[in-house]
N, CA, C and O atoms as a Tinker XYZ file with bonds, in Angstrom:
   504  protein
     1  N    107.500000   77.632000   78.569000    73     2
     2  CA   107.711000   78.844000   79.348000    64     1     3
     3  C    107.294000   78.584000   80.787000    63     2     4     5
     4  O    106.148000   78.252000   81.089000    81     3
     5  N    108.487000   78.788000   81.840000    73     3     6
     6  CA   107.996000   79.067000   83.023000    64     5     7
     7  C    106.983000   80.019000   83.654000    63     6     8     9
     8  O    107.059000   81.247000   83.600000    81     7
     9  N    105.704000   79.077000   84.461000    73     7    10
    10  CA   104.420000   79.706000   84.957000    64     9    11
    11  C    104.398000   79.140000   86.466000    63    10    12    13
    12  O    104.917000   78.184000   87.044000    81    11
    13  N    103.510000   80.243000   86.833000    73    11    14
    14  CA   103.449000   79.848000   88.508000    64    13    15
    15  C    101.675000   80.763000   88.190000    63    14    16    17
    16  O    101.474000   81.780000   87.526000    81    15
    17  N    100.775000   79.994000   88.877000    73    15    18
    18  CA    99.579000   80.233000   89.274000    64    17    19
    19  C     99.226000   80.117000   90.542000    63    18    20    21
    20  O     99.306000   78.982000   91.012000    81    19
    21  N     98.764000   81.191000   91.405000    73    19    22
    22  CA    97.703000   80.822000   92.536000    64    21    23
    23  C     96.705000   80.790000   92.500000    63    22    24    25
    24  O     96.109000   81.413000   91.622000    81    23
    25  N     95.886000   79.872000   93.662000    73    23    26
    26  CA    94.464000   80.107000   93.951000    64    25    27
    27  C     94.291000   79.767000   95.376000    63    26    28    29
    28  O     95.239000   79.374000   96.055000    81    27
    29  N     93.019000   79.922000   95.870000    73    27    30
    30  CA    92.707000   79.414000   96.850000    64    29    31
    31  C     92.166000   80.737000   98.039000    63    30    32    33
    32  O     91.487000   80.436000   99.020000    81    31
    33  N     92.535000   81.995000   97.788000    73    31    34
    34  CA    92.085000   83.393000   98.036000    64    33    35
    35  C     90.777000   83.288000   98.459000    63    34    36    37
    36  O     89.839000   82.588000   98.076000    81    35
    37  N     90.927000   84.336000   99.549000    73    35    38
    38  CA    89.166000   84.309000   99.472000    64    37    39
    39  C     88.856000   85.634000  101.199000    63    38    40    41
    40  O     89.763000   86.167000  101.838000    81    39
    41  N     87.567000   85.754000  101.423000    73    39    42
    42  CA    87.787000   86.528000  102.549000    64    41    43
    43  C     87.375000   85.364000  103.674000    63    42    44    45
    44  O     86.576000   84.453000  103.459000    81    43
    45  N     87.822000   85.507000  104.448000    73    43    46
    46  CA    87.310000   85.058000  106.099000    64    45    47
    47  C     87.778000   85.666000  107.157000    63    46    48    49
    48  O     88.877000   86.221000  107.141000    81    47
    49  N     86.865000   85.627000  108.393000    73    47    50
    50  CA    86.815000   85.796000  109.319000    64    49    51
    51  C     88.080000   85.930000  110.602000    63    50    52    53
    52  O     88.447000   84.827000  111.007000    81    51
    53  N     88.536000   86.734000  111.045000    73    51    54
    54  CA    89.503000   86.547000  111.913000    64    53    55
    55  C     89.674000   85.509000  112.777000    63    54    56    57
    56  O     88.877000   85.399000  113.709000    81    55
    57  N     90.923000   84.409000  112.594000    73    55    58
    58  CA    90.909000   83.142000  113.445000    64    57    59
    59  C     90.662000   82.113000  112.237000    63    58    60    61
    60  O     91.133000   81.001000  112.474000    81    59
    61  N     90.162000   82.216000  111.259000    73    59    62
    62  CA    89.704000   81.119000  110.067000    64    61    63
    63  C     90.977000   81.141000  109.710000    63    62    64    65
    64  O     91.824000   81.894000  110.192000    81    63
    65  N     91.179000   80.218000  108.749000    73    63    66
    66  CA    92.168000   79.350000  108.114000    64    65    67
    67  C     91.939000   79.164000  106.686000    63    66    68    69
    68  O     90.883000   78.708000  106.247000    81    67
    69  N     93.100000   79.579000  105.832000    73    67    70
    70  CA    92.681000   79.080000  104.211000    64    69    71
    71  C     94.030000   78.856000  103.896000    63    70    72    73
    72  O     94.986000   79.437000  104.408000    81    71
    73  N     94.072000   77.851000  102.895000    73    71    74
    74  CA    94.866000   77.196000  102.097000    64    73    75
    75  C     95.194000   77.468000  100.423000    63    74    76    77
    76  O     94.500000   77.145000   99.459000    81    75
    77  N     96.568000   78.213000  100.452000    73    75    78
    78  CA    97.027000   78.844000   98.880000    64    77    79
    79  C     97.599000   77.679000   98.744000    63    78    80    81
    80  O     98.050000   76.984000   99.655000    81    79
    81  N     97.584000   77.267000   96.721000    73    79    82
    82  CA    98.239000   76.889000   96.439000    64    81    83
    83  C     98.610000   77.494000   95.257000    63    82    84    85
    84  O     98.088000   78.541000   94.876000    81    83
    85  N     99.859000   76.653000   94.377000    73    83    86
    86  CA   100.623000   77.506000   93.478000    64    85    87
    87  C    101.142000   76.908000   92.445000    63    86    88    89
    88  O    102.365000   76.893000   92.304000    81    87
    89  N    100.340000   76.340000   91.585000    73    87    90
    90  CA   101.172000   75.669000   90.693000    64    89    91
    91  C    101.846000   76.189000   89.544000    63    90    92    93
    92  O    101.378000   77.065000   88.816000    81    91
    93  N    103.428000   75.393000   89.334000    73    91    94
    94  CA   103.910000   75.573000   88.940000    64    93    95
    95  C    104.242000   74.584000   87.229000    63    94    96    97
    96  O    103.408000   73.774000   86.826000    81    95
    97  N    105.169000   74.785000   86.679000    73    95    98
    98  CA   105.513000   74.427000   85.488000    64    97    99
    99  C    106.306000   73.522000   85.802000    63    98   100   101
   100  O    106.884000   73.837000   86.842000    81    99
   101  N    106.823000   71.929000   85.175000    73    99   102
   102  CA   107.911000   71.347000   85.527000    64   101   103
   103  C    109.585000   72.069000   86.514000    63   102   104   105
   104  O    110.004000   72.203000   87.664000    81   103
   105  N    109.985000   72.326000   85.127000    73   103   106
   106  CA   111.311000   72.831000   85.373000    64   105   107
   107  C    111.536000   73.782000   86.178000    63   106   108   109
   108  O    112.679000   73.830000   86.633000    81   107
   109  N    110.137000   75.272000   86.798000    73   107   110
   110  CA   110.709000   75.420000   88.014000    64   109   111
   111  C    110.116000   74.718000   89.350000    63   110   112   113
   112  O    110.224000   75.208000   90.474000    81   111
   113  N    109.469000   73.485000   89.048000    73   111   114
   114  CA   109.102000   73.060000   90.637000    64   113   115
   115  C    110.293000   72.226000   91.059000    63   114   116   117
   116  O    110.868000   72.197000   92.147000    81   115
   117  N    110.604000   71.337000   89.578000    73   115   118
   118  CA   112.377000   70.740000   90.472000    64   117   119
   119  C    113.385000   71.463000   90.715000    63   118   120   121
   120  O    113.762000   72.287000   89.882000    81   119
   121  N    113.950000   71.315000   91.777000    73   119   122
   122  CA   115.598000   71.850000   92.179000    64   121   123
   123  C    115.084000   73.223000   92.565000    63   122   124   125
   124  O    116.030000   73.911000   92.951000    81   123
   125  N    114.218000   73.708000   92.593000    73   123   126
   126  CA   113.861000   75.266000   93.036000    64   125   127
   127  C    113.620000   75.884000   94.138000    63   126   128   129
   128  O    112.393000   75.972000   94.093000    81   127
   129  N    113.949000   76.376000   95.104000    73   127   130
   130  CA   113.468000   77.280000   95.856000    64   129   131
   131  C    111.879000   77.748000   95.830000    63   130   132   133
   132  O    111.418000   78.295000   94.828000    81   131
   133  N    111.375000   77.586000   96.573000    73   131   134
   134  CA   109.747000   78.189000   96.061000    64   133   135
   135  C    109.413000   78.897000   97.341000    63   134   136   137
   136  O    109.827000   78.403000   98.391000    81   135
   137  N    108.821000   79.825000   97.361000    73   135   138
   138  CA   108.186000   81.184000   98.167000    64   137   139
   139  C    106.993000   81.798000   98.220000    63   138   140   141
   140  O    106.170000   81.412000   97.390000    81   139
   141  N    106.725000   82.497000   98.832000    73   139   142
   142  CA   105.502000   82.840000   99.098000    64   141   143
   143  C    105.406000   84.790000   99.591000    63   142   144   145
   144  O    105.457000   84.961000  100.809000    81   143
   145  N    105.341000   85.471000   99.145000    73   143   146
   146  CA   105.371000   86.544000   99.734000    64   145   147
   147  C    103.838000   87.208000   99.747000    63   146   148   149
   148  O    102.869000   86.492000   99.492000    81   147
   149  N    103.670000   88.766000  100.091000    73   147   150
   150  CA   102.788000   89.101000  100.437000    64   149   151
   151  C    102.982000   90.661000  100.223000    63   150   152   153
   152  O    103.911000   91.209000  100.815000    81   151
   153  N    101.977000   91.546000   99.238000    73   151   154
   154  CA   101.656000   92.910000   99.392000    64   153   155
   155  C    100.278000   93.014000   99.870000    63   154   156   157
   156  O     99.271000   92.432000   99.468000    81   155
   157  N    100.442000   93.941000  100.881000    73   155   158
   158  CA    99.040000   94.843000  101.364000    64   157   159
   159  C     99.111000   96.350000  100.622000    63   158   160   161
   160  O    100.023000   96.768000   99.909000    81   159
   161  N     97.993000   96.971000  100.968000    73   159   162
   162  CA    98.169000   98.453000   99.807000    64   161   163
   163  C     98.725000   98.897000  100.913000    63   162   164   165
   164  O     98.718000   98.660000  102.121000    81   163
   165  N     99.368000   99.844000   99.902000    73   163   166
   166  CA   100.177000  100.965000  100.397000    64   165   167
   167  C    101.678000  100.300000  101.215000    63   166   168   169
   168  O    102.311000  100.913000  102.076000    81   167
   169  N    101.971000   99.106000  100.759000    73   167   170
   170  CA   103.012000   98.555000  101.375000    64   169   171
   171  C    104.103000   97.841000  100.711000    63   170   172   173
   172  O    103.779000   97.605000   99.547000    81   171
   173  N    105.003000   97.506000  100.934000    73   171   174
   174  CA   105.715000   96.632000  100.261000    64   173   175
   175  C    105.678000   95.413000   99.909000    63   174   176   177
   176  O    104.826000   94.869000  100.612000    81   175
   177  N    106.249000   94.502000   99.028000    73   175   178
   178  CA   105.746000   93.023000   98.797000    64   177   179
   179  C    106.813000   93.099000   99.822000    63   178   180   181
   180  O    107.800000   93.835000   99.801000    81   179
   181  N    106.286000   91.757000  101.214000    73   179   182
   182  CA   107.093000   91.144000  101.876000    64   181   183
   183  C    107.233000   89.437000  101.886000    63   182   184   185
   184  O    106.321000   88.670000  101.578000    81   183
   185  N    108.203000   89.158000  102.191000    73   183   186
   186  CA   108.296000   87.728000  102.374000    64   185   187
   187  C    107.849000   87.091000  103.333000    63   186   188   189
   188  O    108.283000   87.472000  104.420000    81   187
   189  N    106.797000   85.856000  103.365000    73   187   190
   190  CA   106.016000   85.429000  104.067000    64   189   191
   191  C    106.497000   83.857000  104.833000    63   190   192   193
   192  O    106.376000   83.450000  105.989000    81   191
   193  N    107.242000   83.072000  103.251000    73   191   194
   194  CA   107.914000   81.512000  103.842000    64   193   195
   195  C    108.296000   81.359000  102.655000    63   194   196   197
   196  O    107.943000   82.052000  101.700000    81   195
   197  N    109.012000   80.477000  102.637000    73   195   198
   198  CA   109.742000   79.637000  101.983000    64   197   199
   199  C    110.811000   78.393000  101.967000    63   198   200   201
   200  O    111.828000   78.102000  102.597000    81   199
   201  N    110.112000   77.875000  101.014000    73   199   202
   202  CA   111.201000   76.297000  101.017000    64   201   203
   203  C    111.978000   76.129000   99.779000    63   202   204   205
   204  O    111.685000   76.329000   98.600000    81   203
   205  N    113.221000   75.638000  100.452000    73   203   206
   206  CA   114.510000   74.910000   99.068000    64   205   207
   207  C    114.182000   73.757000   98.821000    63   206   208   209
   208  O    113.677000   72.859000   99.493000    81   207
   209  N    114.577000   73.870000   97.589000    73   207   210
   210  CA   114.381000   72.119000   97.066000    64   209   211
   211  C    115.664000   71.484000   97.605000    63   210   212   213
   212  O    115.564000   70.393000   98.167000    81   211
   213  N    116.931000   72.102000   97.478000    73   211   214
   214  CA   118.115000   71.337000   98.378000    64   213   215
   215  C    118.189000   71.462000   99.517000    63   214   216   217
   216  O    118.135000   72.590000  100.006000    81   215
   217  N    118.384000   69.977000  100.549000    73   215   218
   218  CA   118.233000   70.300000  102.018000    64   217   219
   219  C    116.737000   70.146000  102.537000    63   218   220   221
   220  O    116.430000   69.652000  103.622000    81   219
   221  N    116.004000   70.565000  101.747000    73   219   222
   222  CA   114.055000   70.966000  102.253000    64   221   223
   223  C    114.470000   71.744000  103.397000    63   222   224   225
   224  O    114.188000   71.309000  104.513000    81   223
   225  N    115.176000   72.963000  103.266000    73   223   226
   226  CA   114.858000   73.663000  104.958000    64   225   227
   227  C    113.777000   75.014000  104.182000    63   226   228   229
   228  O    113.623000   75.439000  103.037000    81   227
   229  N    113.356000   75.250000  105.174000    73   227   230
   230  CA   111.936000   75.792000  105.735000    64   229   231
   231  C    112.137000   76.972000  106.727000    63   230   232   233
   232  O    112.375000   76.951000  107.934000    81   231
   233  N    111.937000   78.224000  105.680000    73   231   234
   234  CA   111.887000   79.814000  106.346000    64   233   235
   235  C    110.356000   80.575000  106.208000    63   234   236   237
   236  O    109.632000   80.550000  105.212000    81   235
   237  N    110.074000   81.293000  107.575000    73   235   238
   238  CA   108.730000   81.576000  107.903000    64   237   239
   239  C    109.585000   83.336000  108.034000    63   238   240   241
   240  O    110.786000   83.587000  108.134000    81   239
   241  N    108.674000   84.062000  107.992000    73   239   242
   242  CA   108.862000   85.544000  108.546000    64   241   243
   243  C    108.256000   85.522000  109.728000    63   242   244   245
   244  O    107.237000   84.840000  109.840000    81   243
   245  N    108.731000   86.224000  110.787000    73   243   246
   246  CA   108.659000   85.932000  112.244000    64   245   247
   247  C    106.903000   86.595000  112.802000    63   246   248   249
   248  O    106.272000   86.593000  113.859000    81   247
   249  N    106.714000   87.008000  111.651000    73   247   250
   250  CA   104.844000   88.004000  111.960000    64   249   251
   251  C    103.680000   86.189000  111.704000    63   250   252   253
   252  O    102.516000   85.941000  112.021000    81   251
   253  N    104.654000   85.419000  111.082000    73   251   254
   254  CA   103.583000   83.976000  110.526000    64   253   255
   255  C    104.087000   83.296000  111.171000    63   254   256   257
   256  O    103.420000   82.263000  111.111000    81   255
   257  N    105.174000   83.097000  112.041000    73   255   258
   258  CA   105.588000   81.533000  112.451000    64   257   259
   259  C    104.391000   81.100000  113.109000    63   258   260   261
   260  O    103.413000   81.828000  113.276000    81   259
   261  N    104.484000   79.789000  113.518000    73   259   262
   262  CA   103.411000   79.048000  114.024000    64   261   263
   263  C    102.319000   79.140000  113.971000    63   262   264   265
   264  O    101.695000   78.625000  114.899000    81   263
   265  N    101.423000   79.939000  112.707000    73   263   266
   266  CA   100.401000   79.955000  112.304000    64   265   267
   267  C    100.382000   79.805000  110.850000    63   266   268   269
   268  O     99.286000   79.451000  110.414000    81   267
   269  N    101.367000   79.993000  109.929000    73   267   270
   270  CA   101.262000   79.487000  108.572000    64   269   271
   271  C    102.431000   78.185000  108.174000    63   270   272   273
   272  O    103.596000   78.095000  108.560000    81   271
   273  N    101.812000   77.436000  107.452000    73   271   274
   274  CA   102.926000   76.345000  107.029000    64   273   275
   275  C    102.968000   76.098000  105.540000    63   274   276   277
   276  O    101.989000   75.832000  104.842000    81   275
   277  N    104.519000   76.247000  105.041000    73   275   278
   278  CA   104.865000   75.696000  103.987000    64   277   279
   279  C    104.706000   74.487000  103.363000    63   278   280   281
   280  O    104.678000   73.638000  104.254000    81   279
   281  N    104.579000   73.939000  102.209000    73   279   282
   282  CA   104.710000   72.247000  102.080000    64   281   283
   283  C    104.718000   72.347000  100.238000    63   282   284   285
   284  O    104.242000   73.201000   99.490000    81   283
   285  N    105.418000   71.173000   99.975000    73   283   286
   286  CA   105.047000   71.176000   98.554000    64   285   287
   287  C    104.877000   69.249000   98.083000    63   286   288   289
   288  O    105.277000   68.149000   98.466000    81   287
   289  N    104.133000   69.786000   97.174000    73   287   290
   290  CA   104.009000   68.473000   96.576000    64   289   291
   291  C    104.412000   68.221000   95.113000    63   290   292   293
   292  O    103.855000   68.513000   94.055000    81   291
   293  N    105.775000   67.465000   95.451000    73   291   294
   294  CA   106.363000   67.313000   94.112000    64   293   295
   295  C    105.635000   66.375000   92.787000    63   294   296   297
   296  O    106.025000   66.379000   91.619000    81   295
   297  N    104.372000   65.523000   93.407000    73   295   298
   298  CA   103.940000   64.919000   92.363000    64   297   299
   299  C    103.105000   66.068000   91.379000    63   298   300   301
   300  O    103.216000   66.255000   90.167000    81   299
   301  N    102.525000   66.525000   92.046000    73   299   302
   302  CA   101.110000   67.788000   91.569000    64   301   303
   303  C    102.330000   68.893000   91.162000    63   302   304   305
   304  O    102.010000   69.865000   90.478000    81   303
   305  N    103.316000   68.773000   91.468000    73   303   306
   306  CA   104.070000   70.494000   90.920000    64   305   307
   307  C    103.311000   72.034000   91.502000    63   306   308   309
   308  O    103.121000   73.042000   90.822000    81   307
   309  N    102.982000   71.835000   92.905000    73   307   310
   310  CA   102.509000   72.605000   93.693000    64   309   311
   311  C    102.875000   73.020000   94.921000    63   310   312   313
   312  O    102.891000   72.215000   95.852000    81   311
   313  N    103.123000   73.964000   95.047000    73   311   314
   314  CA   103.338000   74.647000   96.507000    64   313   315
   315  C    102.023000   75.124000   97.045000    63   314   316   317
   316  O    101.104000   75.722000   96.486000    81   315
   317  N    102.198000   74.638000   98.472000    73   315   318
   318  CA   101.088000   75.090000   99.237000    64   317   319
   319  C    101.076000   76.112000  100.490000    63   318   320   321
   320  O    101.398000   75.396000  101.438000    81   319
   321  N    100.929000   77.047000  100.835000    73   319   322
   322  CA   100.671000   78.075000  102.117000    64   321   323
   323  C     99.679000   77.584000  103.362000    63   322   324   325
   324  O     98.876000   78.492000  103.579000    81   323
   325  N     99.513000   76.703000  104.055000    73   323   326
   326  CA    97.870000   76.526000  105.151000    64   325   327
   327  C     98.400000   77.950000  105.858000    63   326   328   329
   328  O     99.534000   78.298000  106.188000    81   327
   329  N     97.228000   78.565000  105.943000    73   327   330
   330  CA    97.195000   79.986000  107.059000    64   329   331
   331  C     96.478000   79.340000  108.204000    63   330   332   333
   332  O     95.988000   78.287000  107.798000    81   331
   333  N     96.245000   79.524000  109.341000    73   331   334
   334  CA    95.742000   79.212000  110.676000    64   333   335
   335  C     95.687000   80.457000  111.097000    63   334   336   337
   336  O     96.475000   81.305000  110.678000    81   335
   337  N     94.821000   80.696000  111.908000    73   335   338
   338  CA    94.298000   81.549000  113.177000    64   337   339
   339  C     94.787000   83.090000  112.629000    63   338   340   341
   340  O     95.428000   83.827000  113.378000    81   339
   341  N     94.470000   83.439000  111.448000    73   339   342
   342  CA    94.402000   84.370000  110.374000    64   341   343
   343  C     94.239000   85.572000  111.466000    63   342   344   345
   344  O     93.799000   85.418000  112.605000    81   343
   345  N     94.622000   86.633000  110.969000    73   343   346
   346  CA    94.437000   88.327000  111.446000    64   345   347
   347  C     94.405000   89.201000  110.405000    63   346   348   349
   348  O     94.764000   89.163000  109.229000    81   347
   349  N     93.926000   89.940000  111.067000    73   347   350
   350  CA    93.767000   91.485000  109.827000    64   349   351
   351  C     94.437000   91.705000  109.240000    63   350   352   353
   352  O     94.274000   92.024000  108.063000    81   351
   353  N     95.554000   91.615000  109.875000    73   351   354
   354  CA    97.060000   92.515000  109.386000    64   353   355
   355  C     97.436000   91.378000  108.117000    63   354   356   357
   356  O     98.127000   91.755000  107.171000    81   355
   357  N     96.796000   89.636000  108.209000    73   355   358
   358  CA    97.302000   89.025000  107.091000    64   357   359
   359  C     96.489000   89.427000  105.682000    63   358   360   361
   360  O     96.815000   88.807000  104.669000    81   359
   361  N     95.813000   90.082000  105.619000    73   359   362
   362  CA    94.905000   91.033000  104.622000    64   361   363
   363  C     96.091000   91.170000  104.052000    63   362   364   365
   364  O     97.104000   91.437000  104.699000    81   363
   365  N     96.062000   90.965000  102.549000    73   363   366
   366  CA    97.018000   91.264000  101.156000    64   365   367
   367  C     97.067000   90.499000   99.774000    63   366   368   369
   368  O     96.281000   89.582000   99.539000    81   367
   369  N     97.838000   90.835000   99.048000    73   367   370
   370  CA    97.665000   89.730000   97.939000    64   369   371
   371  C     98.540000   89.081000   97.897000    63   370   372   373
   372  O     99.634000   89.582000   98.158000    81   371
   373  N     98.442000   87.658000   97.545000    73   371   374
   374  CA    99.541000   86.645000   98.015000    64   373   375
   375  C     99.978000   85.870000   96.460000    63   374   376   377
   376  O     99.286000   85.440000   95.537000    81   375
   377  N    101.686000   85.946000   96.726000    73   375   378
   378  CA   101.971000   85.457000   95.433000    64   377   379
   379  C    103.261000   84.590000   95.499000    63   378   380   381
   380  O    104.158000   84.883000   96.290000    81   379
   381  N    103.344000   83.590000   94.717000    73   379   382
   382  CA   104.332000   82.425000   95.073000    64   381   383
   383  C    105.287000   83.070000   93.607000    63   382   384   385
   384  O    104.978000   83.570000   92.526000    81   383
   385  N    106.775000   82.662000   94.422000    73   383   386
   386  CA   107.763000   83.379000   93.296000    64   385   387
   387  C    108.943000   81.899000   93.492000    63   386   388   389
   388  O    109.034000   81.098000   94.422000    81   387
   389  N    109.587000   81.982000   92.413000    73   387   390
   390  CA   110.386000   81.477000   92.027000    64   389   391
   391  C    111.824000   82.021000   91.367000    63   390   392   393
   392  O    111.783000   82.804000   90.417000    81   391
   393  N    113.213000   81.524000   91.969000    73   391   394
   394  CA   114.208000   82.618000   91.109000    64   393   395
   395  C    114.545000   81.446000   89.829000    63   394   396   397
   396  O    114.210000   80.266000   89.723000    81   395
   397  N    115.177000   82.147000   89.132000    73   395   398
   398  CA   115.483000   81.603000   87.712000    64   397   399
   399  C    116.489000   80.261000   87.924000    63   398   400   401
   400  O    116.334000   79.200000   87.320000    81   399
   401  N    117.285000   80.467000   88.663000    73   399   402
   402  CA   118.686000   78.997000   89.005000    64   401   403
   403  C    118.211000   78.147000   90.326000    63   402   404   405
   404  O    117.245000   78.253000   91.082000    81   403
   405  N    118.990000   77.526000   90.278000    73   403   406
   406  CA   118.903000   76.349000   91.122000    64   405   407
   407  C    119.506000   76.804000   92.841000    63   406   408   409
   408  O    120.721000   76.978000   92.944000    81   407
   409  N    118.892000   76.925000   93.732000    73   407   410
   410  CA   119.612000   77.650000   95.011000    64   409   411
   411  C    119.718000   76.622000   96.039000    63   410   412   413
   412  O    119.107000   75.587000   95.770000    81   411
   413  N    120.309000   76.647000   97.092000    73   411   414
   414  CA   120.179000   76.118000   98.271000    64   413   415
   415  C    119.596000   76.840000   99.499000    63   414   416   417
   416  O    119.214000   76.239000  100.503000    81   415
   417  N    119.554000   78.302000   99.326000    73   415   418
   418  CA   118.843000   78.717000   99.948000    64   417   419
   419  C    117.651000   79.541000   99.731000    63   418   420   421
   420  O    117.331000   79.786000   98.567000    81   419
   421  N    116.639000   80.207000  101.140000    73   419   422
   422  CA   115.346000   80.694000  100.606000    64   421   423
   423  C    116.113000   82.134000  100.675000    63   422   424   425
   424  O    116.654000   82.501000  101.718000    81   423
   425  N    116.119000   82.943000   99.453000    73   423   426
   426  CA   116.345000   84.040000   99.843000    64   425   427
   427  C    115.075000   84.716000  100.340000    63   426   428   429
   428  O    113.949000   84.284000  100.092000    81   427
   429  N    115.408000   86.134000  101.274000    73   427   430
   430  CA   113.565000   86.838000  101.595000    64   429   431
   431  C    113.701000   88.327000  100.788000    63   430   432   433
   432  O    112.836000   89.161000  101.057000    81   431
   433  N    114.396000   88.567000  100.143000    73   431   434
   434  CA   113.989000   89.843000   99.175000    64   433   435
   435  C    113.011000   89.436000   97.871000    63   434   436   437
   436  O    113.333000   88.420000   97.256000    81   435
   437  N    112.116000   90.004000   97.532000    73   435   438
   438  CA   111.758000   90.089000   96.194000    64   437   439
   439  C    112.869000   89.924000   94.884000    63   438   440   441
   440  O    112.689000   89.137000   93.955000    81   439
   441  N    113.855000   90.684000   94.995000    73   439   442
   442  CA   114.851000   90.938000   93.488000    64   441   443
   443  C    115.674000   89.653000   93.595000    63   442   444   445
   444  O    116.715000   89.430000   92.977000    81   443
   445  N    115.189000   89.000000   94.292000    73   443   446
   446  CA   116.460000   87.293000   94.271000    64   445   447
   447  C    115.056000   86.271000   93.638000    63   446   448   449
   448  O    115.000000   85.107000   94.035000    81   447
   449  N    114.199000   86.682000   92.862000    73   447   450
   450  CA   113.025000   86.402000   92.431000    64   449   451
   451  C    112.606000   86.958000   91.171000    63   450   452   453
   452  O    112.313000   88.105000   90.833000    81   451
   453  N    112.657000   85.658000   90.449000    73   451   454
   454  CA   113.075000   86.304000   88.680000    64   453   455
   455  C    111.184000   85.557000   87.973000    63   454   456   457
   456  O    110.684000   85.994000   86.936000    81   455
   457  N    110.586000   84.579000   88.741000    73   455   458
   458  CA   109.186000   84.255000   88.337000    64   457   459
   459  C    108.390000   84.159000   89.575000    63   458   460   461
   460  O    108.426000   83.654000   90.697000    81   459
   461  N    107.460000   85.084000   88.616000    73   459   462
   462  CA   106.173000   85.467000   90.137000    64   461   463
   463  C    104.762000   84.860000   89.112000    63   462   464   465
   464  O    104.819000   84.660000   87.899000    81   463
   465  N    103.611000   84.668000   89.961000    73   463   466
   466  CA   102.180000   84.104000   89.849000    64   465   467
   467  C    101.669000   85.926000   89.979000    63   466   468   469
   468  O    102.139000   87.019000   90.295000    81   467
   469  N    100.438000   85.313000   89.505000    73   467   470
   470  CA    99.278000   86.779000   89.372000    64   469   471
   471  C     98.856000   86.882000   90.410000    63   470   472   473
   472  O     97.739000   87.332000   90.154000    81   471
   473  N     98.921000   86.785000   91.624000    73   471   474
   474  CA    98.642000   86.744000   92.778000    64   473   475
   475  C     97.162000   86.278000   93.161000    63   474   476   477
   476  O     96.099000   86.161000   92.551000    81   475
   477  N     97.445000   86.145000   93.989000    73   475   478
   478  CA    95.473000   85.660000   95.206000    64   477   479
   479  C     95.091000   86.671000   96.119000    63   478   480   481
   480  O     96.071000   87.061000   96.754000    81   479
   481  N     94.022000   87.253000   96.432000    73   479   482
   482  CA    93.930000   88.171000   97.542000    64   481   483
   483  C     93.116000   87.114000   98.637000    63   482   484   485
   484  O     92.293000   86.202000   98.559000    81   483
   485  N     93.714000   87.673000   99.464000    73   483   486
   486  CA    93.691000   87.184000  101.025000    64   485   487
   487  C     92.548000   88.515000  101.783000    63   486   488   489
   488  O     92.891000   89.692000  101.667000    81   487
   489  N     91.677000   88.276000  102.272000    73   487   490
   490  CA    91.085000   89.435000  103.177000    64   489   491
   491  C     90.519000   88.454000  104.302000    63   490   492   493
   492  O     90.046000   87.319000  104.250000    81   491
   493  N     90.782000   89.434000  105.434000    73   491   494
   494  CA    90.337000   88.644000  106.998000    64   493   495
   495  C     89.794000   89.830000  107.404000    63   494   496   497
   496  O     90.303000   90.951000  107.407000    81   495
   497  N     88.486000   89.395000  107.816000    73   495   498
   498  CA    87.764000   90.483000  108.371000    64   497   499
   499  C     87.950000   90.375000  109.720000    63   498   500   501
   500  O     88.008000   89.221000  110.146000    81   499
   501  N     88.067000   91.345000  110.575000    73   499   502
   502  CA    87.789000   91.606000  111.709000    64   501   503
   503  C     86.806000   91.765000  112.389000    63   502   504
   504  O     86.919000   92.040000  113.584000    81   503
C-alpha cells in the first residue's frame, strides 16, 4: 500500500530555516510527481512546490520562491522541502502529496492529489 510520511516540523524563530522531509513507498516515489502543500487554520490547503519525475521541472508558489527549495532523493525514496528565511505567515501544517498515475506535470490544486502524508506542523514565531 502506498504511504507518504513527514517529519522534520518544529517551531522556530522568524528568519530560521528547517528542513521537511517525506518519505515515500517505492512505487509512488518512481515516475511521480511529488508536492508539498500547506494548511494554516482557518484556511485552505495551498500549494507550496513541486517536482515531476518526467523532465525534473520544478514549481514554487510565488509567496516561497527563493526562500524554499524542492529536491528529492531517489535512493532514500524521499522528498525534501529546505525553508530559508522563514515568516509567520509560513506557520501551517505541511504535507507532501502524491497523485495516483504517472504525470509530467506538477499540478497546484489539491483534487489532482489522490495520496497525502499526516502532515508536520511548521510554527515561526515572530
Amino acid at each position: 500500500q502506498e504511504q507518504l510520511g513527514e517529519s522534520g516540523g518544529g517551531l522556530v524563530q522568524a528568519g530560521g530555516s528547517l528542513r521537511l522531509s517525506c518519505a515515500a513507498s517505492g512505487r509512488l516515489f518512481n515516475f511521480y510527481t511529488m508536492s508539498w502543500f500547506r494548511q494554516a487554520p482557518g484556511k485552505e490547503r495551498e500549494f507550496v512546490a513541486g517536482k515531476s519525475w518526467i523532465g525534473g521541472s520544478t514549481y514554487y508558489a510565488d509567496s516561497v520562491k527563493g526562500r524554499f527549495s524542492i529536491s528529492r532523493d531517489n535512493a532514500k525514496n524521499t522528498l525534501y522541502l529546505q525553508m530559508n528565511s522563514l515568516k509567520f505567515e509560513d506557520t501551517a501544517v505541511y504535507y507532501c502529496a502524491a497523485p495516483s498515475r504517472s504525470i509530467s506535470t506538477v499540478p497546484t490544486t489539491p483534487g489532482e492529489y489522490d495520496y497525502w502524508g499526516q502532515g508536520t506542523q511548521v510554527t515561526v514565531s515572530s
